[in-house]
N, C-alpha and C positions, 0 to 999 in steps of 0.2 A: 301322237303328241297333241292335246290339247292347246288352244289359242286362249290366250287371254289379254285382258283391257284392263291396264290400270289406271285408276279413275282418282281424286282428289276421294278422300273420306269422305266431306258433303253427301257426296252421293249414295249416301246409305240413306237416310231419307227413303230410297226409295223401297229398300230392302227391311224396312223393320219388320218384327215377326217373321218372315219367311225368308231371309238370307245370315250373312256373316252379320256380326254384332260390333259395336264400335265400342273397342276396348280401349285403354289407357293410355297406351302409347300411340305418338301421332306420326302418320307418316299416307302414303298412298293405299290404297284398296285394292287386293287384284281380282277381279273376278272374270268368272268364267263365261267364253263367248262361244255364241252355236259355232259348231263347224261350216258350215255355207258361210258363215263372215270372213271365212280365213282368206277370201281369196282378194278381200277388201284393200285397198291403197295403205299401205302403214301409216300413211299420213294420217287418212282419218280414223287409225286407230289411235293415234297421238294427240287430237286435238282438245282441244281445251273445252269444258262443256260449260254453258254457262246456263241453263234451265233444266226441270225436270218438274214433270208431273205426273202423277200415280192417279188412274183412275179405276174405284173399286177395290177390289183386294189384288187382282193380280196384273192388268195391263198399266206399263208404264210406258213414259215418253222421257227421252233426253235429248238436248240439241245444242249443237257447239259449232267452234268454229270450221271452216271450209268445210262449211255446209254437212257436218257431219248430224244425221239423225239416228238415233237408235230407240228400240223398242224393245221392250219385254214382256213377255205374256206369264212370267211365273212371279209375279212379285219381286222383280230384280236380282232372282238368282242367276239368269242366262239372261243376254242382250246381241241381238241382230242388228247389224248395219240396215238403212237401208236407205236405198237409191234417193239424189237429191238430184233436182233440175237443176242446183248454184251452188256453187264452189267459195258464197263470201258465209261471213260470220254469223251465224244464227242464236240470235240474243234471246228468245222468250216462247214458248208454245201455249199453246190455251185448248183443249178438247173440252166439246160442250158434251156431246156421247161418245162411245164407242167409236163409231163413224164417223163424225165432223170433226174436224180440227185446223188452227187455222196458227202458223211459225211469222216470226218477223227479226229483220234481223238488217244488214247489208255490210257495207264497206266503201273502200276510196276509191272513185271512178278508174280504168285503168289510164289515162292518163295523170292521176292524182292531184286534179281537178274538182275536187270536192268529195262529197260520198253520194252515197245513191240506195236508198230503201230495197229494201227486198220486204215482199207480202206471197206467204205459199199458203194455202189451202188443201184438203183432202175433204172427199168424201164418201170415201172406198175404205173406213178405217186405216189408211192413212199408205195402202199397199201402192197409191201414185199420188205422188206432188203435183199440183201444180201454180204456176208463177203467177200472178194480179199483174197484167200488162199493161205496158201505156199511162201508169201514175208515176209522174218527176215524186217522188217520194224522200224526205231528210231520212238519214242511218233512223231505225227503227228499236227501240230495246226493249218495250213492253207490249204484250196485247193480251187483251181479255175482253170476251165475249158474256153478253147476258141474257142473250136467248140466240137462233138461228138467225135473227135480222139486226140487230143491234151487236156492237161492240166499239172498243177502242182501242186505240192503239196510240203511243208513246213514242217521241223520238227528240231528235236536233232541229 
C-alpha cells in the first residue's frame, strides 16, 4: 500500500511540468510520498504548509507547521519528511544552493507568554537542521538571503 500527503493545490507550484496538473475543479492534491516517510508522526503528514521553493528543475523544499520539512528531488512528484530539531510552525525557507539553506518560523512560548522565533540552518543540503541559539527572537515569517553572508529576515 502506498502512503500519500494531501497537500492544498498551491502546492503544485512546485510540480509544474514534471507532476499532476491543476485542473478545474478545486479541492486538495494527493500525492505520492516515499516509502521511508511512512513511518513519520500523522501529524506531520497533516500539517499545514505555509512555503515552498523549487530549486532548479528537480530539488524542492516545503515547510509547515510543527516543524514539519519535506523535500523532493523529482520536481515534486514524491516528497520525504524530514527530521526537524522544533516542533513550532515553520513560516518561510530560502536556499541560496543546493547545500545552504536557512527556515524561520516559531510560535507561543509554552507558557503562552508571548511567542519566540525559531532560526534553522543546513549546510549538509539540508540532510540536518540546525537551531540559531541564544537569540530572544519575535515569531519570524519571512527570510531571504542574498549571498552566504548577507540576509533578512521578517517578523512581530
Amino acid at each position: 500500500m502506498q502512503r500519500t500527503a494531501v497537500w492544498p493545490t498551491a502546492i503544485l507550484i512546485v510540480a509544474v511540468g514534471t507532476g499532476p496538473t491543476l485542473g478545474a475543479e478545486p479541492g486538495p492534491l494527493t500525492l505520492p510520498v516515499e516509502p521511508k516517510a511512512a513511518a513519520v508522526s500523522p501529524l506531520l503528514d497533516d500539517a499545514n504548509l505555509n512555503d515552498v521553493q523549487l530549486i532548479g528543475q528537480n530539488l524542492a523544499w516545503a515547510v509547515g507547521d510543527r516543524g514539519a520539512i519535506w523535500k523532493s528531488e523529482d520536481g515534486g512528484s514524491t516528497w520525504s519528511l524530514v527530521p526537524c530539531p522544533v516542533r513550532s510552525s515553520l513560516r518561510s525557507v530560502c536556499f541560496l544552493t543546493n547545500h545552504v539553506g536557512w527556515i524561520v518560523g516559531g510560535g507561543v512560548h509554552s507558557r503562552g507568554e508571548g511567542t519566540q522565533g525559531v532560526v534553522l540552518y543546513t549546510t549538509d543540503e539540508g540532510r540536518t537542521w540546525n537551531q540559531v541559539q541564544g537569540a530572544n527572537l519575535p515569531l519570524l515569517h519571512d527570510v531571504q538571503f542574498f549571498d552566504l553572508d548577507q540576509g533578512i529576515a521578517v517578523g512581530e
